[in-house]
C-alpha positions in Angstrom: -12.2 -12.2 -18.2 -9.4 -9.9 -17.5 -9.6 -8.5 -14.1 -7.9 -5.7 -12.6 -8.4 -5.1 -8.3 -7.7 -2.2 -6.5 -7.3 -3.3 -3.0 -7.7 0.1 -0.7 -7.6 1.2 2.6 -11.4 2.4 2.9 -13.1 1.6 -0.6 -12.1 -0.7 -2.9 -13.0 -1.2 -6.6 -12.6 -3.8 -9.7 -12.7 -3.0 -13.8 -12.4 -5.3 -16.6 -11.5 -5.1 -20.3 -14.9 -4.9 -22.6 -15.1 -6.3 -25.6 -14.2 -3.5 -27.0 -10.9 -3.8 -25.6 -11.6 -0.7 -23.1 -11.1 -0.8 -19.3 -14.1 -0.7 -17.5 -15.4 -0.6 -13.9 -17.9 -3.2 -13.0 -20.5 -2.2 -10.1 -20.7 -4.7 -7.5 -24.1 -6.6 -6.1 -25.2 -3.5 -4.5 -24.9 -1.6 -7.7 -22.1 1.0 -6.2 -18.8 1.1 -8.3 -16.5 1.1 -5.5 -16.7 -1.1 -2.2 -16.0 -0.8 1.1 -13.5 -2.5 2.7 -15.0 -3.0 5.6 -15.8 -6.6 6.7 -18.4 -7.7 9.2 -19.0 -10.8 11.0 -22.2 -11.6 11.6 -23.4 -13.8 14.7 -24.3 -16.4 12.9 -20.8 -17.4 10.9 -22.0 -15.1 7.6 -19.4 -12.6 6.5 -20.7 -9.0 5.0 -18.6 -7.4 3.2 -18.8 -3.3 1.8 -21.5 -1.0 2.4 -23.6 -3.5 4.3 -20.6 -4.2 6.6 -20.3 -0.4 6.9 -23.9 -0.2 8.6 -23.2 -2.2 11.5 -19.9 0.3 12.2 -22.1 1.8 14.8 -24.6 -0.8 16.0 -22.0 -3.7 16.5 -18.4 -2.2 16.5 -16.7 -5.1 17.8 -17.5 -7.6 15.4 -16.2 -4.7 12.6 -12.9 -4.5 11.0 -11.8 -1.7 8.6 -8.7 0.1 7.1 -7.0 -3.3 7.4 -4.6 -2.6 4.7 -3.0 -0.6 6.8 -1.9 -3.8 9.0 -1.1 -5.8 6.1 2.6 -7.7 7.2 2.5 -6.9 11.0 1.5 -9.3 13.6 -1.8 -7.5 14.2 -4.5 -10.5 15.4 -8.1 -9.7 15.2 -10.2 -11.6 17.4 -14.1 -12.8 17.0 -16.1 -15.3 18.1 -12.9 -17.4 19.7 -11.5 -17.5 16.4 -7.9 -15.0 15.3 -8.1 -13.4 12.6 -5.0 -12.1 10.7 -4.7 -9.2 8.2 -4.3 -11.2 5.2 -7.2 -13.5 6.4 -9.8 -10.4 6.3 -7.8 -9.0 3.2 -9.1 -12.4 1.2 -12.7 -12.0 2.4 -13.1 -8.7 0.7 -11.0 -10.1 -2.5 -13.6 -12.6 -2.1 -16.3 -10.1 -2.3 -15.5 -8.4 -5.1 -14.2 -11.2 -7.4 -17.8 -13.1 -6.7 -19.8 -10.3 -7.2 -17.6 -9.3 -10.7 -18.3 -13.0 -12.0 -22.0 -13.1 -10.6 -22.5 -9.4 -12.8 -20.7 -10.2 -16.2 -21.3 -14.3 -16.5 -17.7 -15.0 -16.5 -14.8 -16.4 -14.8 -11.7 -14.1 -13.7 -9.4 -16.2 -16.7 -6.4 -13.3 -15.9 -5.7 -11.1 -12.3 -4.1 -8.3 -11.2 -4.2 -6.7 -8.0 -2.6 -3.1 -7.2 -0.4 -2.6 -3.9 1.2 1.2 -3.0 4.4 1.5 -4.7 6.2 1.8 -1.1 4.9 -1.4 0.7 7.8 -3.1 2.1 8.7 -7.0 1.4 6.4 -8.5 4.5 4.0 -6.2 3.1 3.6 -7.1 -0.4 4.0 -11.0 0.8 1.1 -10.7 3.0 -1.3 -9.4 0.0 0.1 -12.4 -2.3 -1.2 -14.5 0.9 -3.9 -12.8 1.0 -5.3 -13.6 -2.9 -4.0 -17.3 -2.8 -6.0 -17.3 0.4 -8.8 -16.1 -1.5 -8.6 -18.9 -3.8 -7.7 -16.5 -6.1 -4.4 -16.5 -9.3 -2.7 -13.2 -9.3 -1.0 -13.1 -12.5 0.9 -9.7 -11.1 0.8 -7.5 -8.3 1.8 -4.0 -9.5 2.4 -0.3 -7.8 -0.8 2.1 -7.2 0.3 4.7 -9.0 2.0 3.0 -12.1 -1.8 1.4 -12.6 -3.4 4.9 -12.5 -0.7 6.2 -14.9 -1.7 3.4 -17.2 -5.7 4.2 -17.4 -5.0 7.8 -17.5 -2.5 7.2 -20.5 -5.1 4.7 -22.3 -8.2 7.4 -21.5 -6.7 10.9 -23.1 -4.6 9.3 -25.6 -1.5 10.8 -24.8 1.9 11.1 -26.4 5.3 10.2 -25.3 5.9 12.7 -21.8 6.8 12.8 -18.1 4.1 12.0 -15.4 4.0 12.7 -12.2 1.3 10.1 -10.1 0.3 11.7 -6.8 -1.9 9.5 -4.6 -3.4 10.2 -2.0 -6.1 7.0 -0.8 -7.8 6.5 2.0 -5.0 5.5 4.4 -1.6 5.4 2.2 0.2 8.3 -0.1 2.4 7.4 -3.0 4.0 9.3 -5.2 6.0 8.1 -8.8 7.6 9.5 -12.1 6.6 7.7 -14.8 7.5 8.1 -18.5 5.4 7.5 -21.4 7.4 6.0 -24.6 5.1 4.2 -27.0 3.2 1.3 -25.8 6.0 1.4 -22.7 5.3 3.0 -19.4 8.3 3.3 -17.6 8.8 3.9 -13.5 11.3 6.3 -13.2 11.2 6.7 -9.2 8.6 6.0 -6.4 7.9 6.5 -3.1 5.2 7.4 -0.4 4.4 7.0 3.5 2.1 4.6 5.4 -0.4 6.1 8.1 -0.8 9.4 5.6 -4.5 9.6 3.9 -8.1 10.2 4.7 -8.5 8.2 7.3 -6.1 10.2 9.1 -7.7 13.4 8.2 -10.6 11.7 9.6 -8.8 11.4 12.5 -7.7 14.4 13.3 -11.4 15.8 12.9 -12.4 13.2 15.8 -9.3 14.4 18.2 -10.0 18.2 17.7 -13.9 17.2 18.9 -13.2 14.5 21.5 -10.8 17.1 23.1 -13.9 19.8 23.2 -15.6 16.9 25.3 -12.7 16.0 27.4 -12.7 19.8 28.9 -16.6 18.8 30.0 -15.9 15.5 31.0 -16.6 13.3 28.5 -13.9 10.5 27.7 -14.8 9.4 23.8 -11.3 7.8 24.1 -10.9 5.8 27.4 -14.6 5.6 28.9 -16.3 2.2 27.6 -19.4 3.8 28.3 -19.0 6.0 25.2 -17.9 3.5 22.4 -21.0 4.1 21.1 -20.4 7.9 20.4 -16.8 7.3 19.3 -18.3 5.0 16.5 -20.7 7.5 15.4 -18.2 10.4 15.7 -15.7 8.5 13.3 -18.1 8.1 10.6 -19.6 11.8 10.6 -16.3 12.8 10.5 -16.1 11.4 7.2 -18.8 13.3 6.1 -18.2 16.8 7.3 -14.5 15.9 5.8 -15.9 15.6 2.3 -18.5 18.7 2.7 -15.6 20.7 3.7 -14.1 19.9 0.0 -17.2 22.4 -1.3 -18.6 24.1 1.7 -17.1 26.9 4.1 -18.4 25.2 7.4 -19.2 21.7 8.5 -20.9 20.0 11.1 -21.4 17.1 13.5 -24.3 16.8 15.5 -23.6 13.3 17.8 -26.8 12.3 18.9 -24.9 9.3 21.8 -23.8 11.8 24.2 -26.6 13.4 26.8 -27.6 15.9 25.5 -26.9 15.5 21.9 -24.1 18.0 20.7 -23.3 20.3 17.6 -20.3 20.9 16.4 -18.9 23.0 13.7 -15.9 23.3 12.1 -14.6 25.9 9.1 -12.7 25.1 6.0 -9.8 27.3 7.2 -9.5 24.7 10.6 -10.0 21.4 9.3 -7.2 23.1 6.1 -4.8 24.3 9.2 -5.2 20.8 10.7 -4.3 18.8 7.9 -1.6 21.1 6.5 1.3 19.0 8.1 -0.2 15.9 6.1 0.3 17.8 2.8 3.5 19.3 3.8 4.9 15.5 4.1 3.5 14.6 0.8 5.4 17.5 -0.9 8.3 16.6 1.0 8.4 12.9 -0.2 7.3 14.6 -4.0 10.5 16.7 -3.8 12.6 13.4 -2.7 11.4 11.4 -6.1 12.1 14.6 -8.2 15.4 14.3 -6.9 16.0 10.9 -7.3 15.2 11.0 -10.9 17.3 13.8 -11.5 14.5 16.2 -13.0 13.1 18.9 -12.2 9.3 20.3 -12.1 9.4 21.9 -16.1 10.5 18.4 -17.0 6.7 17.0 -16.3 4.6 16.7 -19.0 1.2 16.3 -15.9 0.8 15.9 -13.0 -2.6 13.2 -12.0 -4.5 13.4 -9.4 -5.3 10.0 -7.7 -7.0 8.4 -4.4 -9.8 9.9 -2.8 -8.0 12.4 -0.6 -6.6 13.9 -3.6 -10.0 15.6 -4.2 -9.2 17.9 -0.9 -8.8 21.5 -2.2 -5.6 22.2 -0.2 -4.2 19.0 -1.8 -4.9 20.3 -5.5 -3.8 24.3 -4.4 -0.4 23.3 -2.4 0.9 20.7 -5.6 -0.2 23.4 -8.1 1.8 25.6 -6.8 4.8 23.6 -6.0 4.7 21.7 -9.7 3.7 24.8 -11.5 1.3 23.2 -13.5 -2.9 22.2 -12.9 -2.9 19.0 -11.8 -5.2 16.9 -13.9 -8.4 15.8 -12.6 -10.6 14.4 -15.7 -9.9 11.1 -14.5 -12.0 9.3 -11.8 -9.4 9.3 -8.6 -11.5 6.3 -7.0 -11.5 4.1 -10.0 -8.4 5.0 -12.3 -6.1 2.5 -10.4 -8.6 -0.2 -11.0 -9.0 0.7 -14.4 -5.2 0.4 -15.0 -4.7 -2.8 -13.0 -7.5 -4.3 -15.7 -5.5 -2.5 -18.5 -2.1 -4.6 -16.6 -4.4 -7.8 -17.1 -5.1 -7.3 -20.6 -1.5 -7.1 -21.3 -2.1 -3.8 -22.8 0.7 -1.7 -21.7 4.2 -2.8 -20.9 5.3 -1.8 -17.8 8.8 -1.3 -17.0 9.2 -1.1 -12.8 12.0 0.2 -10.3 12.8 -1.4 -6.9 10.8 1.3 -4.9 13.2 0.6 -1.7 16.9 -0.8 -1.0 18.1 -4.1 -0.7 21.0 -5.1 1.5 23.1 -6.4 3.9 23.3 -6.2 7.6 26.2 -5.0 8.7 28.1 -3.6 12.3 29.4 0.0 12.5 31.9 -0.6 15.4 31.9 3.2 16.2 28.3 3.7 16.6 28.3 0.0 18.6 25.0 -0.6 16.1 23.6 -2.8 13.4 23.4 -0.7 10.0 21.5 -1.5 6.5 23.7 -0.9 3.2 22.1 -1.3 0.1 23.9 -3.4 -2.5 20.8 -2.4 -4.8 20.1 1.0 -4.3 16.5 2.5 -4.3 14.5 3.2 -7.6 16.7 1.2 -9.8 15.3 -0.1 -12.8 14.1 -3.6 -12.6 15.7 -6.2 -13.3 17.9 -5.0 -11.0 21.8 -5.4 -9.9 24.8 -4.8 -7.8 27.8 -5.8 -5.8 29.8 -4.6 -3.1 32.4 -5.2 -0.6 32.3 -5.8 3.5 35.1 -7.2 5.4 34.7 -9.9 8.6 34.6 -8.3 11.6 36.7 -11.3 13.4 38.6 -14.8 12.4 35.7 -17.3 11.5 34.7 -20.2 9.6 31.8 -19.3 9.5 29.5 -16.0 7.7 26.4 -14.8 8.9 24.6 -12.9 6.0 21.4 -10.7 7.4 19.8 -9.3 3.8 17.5 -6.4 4.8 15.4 -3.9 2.7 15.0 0.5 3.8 13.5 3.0 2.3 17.3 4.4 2.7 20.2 3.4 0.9 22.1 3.2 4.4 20.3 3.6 7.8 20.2 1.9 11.3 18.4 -1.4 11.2 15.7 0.0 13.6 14.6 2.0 10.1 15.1 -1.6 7.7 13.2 -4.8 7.6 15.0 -7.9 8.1 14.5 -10.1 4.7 16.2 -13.0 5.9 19.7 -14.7 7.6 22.3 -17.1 6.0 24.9 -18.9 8.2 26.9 -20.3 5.4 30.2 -22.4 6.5 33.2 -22.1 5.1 35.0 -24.8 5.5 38.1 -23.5 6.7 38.5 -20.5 9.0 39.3 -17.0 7.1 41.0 -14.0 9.5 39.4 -10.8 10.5 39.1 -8.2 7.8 38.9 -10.9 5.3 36.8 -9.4 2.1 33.4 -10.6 1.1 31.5 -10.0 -2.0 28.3 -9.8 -2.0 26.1 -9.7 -5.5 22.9 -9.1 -5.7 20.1 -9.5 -8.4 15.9 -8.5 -8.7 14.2 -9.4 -11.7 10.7 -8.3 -12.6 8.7 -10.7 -10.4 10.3 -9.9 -7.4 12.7 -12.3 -6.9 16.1 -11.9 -5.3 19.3 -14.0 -5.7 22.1 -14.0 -3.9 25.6 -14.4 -4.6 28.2 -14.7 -2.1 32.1 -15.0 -3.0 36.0 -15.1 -1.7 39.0 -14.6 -3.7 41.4 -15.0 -0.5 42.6 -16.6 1.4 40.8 -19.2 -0.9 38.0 -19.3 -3.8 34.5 -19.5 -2.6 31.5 -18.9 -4.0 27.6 -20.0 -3.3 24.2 -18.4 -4.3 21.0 -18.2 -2.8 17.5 -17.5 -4.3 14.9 -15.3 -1.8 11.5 -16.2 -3.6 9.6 -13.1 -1.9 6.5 -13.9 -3.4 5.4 -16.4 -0.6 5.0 -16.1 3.2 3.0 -18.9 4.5 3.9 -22.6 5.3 2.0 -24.5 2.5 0.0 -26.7 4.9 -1.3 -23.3 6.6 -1.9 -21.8 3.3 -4.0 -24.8 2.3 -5.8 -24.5 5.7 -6.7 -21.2 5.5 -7.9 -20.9 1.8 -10.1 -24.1 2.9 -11.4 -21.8 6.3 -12.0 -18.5 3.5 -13.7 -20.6 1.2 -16.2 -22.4 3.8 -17.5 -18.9 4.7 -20.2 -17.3 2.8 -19.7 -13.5 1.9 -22.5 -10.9 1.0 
């Protein structure tokens, strides 16, 4: 069976490849076509994971975790029963989930996987959601970007001819945008991007604020007070709701039934659309920025597809008509075309060529700033496999070169904006004076995979490479702990 995952930030979903060679979603246990991703322990060591999970949001909010995607690679611990939990550790209970309950409904065994990541996670991010599958006891024949997989079950559903796309996703908790190019049976990236901590979950948000600041002015601390977890829960998850009413209706409401006396709110279209307008300012900001990169302009798109859940928000669709000029396209499920694509990945169907959504380079110091900088030797949305070169001098006499590789969203920036890859000290064996020039070659193929080259001319010939295999993050004893800990607990 040829499996394709779409891992999201609040619902998750999984699609196959039918014996008639079509991509198709498969409904989990519960008979709902997208999951969840919400995990919940229960007290007696039993795992729920998805709607059932959801439930206990309310009734047993400590022993909940959702939107976990949107700590995948950070240091974030999650703590039940005695026992940490890490991201990637709740990550592979809900792959778990939906892997079991796609074998359990169609008879087979996953025999090819591939699981979908937004286009601008960063290295520790897209390390931690390898982790997490291997954890799962799971193969992940590729990991490719959001919204290439979308552009790929849109292409394969309405049959379309050789053109310009332009993928705008907008999920539960993460926004991507990309460029991508139909030719043939090729889909080719031409530039990506997108912004963490942007999507419905944030829209949520800003419903709860606007309502636990009405509250505040009588008193009542939703926020801080302990006493009123209970009504914070329950104000989170109607926000959801009056959120997707206000996609059809004029005026919403929240009646919260844990605060004495029960309250009713309402709030119009026109405020929830004023409060989220900043969101969809940013997302046509970063749209702009990939425009830009790829050199075209808006009359060079053949479409523009809709994607992720949030994109159903009428202010979304309104504000990125009018700025592309052109109806976005909306006959294609937004929850379940990336799955459908990622299954379409699987199949081998489609051949995908990718870019390097951010820059990868070298750390370097900028004596007149006194600070650390990132300069990209491979610049941002190049096409993968990827190269470059370029020059940097010693800053002192030394036998000795300290190489810090580091990856921005920028092609230079300060390295409070960059992540820190990994360091080198690589001896020389005799000592070179300052200003002595280093070059520095750099190469990403397909899977991901840097290599290094590092070379002198003078004051003598050197040369050495390196190979940054970013595709694992774990030690392999803890890998094979933790998959042995995953696998030991039972998920419904």
């Amino acid at each position: 069976m040829y499996l394709g995952i779409d891992l999201g930030t609040t619902y998750s979903a999984v699609a196959w490849i039918n014996g008639q060679g079509e991509a198709e979603i498969i409904e989990n246990r519960e008979g709902e076509r997208v999951t969840p991703s919400v995990v919940y322990f229960q007290p007696d060591g039993e795992v729920l994971v998805g709607a059932m999970a959801k439930e206990y949001v309310l009734l047993d909010p400590d022993r909940v975790i959702t939107t976990v995607k949107d700590d995948m690679g950070t240091d974030r611990v999650y703590e039940i029963d005695g026992v940490e939990y890490r991201p990637e550790d709740i990550s592979a209970l809900i792959l778990k989930k939906l892997v079991q309950d796609a074998e359990e409904r169609m008879g087979e065994k996953v025999e090819r996987l591939v699981v979908t990541i937004p286009a601008y996670f960063n290295d520790a991010q897209r390390v931690a959601t390898m982790d997490a599958i291997r954890m799962a006891g799971l193969h992940c024949d590729q990991m490719i970007n959001e919204p290439t997989a979308a552009a790929l079950s849109y292409a394969q559903k309405n049959d379309l001819g050789d053109g310009t796309i332009l993928v705008y996703d907008l999920g539960g908790g993460t926004f991507d945008v990309s460029l991508i190019c139909q030719q043939g049976e090729t889909v080719k990236v031409l530039a990506t991007g997108g912004h963490k901590d942007l999507g419905g979950h944030f829209f949520d948000a800003l419903i709860c604020d606007s309502i636990s600041d009405q509250l505040l002015d009588e008193g009542i601390d939703l926020e801080f007070d302990p006493a009123y977890a209970p009504a914070m829960q329950e104000l989170m998850l109607k926000a959801e709701q009056c959120k997707k009413r206000l996609s059809t209706l004029a005026q919403g409401e929240i009646d919260l039934m844990q605060v004495m006396p029960p309250k009713r709110f309402k709030i119009t279209k026109e405020e929830y659309e004023g409060m989220i307008l900043p969101f969809c300012m940013r997302t046509e900001n970063k749209v702009r920025q990939v425009m830009e990169d790829a050199g075209l302009t808006f009359d060079d798109l053949s479409r523009v597809l809709l994607v992720g859940g949030s994109s159903r928000t009428p202010l979304v669709q309104k504000r990125l008509a009018e700025l592309c000029g052109k109806e976005p396209s909306k006959n294609v499920n937004p929850d379940e075309a990336v799955a459908l694509g990622a299954a379409l990945c699987a199949a081998k169907i489609k051949t995908i060529e990718d870019v390097c959504s951010r820059s990868i380079g070298v750390v370097t110091y900028d004596v007149r700033t006194d600070s650390e900088q990132h300069r990209a030797v491979i610049q941002r949305n190049s096409q993968l496999p990827a190269e470059g070169e370029k020059l940097f001098c010693t800053a002192s006499q030394t036998d000795r070169l300290m190489l810090k590789i580091s990856e921005a969203e920028d092609n230079a920036c300060d390295l409070n904006r960059a992540v820190l890859l990994n360091d080198y000290g690589i001896p020389l064996g005799r000592t070179v004076p300052e200003g002595t020039q280093v070059k520095v070659k750099m190469r990403l193929d397909e899977n991901q995979i840097l290599k290094i080259w590092v070379e002198l001319d003078k004051p003598f010939p050197f040369r050495e490479e390196y190979r940054l295999d970013r595709r694992v993050n774990l030690e392999e004893r803890d890998r094979i702990r933790k998959t042995a800990i995953i696998a030991d607990i039972k998920v419904n």
